[in-house]
Each structure stands twice: as structure tokens, then as C-alpha cells.
C-alpha positions as CSV (number, residue, x, y, z in Angstrom):
1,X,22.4,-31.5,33.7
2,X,25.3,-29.3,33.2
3,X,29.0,-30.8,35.4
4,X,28.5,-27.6,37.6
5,X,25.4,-28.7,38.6
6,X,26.3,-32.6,39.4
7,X,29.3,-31.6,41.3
8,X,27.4,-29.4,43.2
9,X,25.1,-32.0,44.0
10,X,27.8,-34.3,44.7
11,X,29.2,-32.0,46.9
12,X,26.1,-31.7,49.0
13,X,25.6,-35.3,49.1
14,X,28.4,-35.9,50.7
15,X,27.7,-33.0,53.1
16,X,24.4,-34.3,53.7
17,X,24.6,-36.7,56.5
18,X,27.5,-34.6,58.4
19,X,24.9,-31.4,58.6
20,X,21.9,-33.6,59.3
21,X,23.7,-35.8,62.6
22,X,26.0,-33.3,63.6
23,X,23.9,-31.1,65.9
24,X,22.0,-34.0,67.3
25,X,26.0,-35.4,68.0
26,X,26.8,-31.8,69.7
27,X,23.4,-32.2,71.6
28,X,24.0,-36.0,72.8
29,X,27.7,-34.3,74.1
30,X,26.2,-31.9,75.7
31,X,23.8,-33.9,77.5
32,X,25.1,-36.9,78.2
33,X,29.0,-36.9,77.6
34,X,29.9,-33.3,79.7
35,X,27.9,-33.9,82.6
36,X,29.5,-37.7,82.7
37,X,32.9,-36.7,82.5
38,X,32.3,-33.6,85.2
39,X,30.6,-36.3,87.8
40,X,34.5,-38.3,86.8
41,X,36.2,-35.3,87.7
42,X,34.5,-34.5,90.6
43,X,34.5,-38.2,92.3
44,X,38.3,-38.0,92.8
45,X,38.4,-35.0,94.6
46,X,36.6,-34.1,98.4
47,X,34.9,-30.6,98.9
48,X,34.5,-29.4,101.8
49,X,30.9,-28.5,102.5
50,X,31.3,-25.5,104.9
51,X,34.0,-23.3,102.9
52,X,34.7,-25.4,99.5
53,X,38.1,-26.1,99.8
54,X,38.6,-29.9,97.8
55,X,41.8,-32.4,98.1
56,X,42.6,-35.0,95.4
57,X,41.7,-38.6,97.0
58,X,42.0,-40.3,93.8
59,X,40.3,-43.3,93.9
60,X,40.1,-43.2,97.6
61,X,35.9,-42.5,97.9
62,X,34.9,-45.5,95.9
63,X,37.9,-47.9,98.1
64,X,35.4,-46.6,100.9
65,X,32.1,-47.0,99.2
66,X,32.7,-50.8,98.1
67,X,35.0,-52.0,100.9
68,X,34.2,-51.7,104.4
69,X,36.0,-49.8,106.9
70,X,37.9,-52.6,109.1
71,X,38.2,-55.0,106.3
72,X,35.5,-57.1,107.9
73,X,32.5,-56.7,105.7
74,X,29.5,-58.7,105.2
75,X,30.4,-60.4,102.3
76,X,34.0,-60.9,100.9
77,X,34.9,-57.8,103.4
78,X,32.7,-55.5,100.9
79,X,30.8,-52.8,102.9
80,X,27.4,-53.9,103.8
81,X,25.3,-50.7,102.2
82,X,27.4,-51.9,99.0
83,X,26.2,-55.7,99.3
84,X,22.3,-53.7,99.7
85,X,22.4,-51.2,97.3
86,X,23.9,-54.1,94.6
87,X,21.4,-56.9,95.4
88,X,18.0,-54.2,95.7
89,X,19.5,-52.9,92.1
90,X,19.8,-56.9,90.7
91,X,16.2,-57.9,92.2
92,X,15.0,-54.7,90.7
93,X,15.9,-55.1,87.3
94,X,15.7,-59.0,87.6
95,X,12.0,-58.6,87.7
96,X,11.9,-55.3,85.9
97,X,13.3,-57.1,82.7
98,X,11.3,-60.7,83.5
99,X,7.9,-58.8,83.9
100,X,8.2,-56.8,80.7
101,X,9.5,-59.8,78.5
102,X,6.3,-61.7,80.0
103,X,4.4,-59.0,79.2
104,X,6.0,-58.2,75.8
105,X,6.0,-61.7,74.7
106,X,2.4,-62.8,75.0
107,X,0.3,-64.3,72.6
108,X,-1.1,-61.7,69.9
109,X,-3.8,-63.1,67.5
110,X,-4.2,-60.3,64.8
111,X,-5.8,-62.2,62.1
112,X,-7.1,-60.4,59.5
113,X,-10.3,-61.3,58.0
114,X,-10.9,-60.4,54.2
């Protein structure tokens, strides 16, 4: 093989993996990363709903999502929808992950007879 033709190939080689994973990198962006960062942006502002007019709160909506109102909350003064929400999401992948281990770890006899 002539040197123009192995440093061509070379060439493409190394090319190879960049134009192979970088569309499916531009696709997981564009899915995944954008929308992330907008739902970010957007938590640390309030819109109003009638005429769309928004005010930086910073981190001011999740202070009043975790921490409830009067500082006397159910548990360690956390709000008490906070305390639901986090112990419905625990039991539900507590037994979520529990059931499909059982179910994934069962015995499989695959013998193969010859």
C-alpha cells in the first residue's frame, strides 16, 4: 500500500470514533442536557400566570418547597408534603428495586443436554 493511502487511512481512523459518537452526543444534549438546564433557569425565577411578568427569587421556591412556612414542620421543621412526597418516592423504589432483584436473581437451570 502506497504512504498516501496509509495516511489516509490513518487519518480516518482517528476520525472514526469522533464522526460515529458525535451526533448521538449532540442528540443526548439536545434531549436531555437543554431541557435540564432550561427547568434550572426557570426554578429561580416566578411567572406570573395571568400576564407573564417573572421576578428572580433565587433559591427562594425550593426554601418553600422543603421547609415549611412557620418553621414548625412535621419533621425537623421540613414541610409536611416534602416529608410525603420523599418517603412515597423511598417506599416506591425500596420495593421497586427489592422486587426486581428477587425477580432477577432467581434460580435458572439451563442445562444443556448433548
Amino acid at each position: 500500500m502506497s504512504t498516501e493511502k496509509q495516511s489516509l487511512r490513518r487519518k480516518l481512523d482517528r476520525l472514526f470514533v469522533p464522526l460515529t459518537v458525535g451526533p448521538t452526543m449532540l442528540w443526548i444534549a439536545a434531549i436531555i442536557v437543554y431541557p435540564t438546564l432550561k427547568l434550572l433557569w426557570s426554578s429561580v425565577f416566578w411567572t406570573n400566570p395571568i400576564n407573564g411578568q417573572r421576578e428572580f427569587v433565587a433559591l427562594r421556591n425550593f426554601r418553600r418547597l422543603v421547609f415549611a412556612e412557620n418553621g414548625q414542620g412535621a419533621f425537623l421543621g421540613l414541610a409536611p408534603d416534602f416529608v410525603a412526597i420523599t418517603t412515597n418516592t423511598a417506599v416506591y423504589v425500596g420495593l421497586s428495586v427489592s422486587i426486581s432483584f428477587a425477580l432477577g436473581s432467581g434460580s435458572h437451570s439451563c442445562s444443556i443436554k448433548t
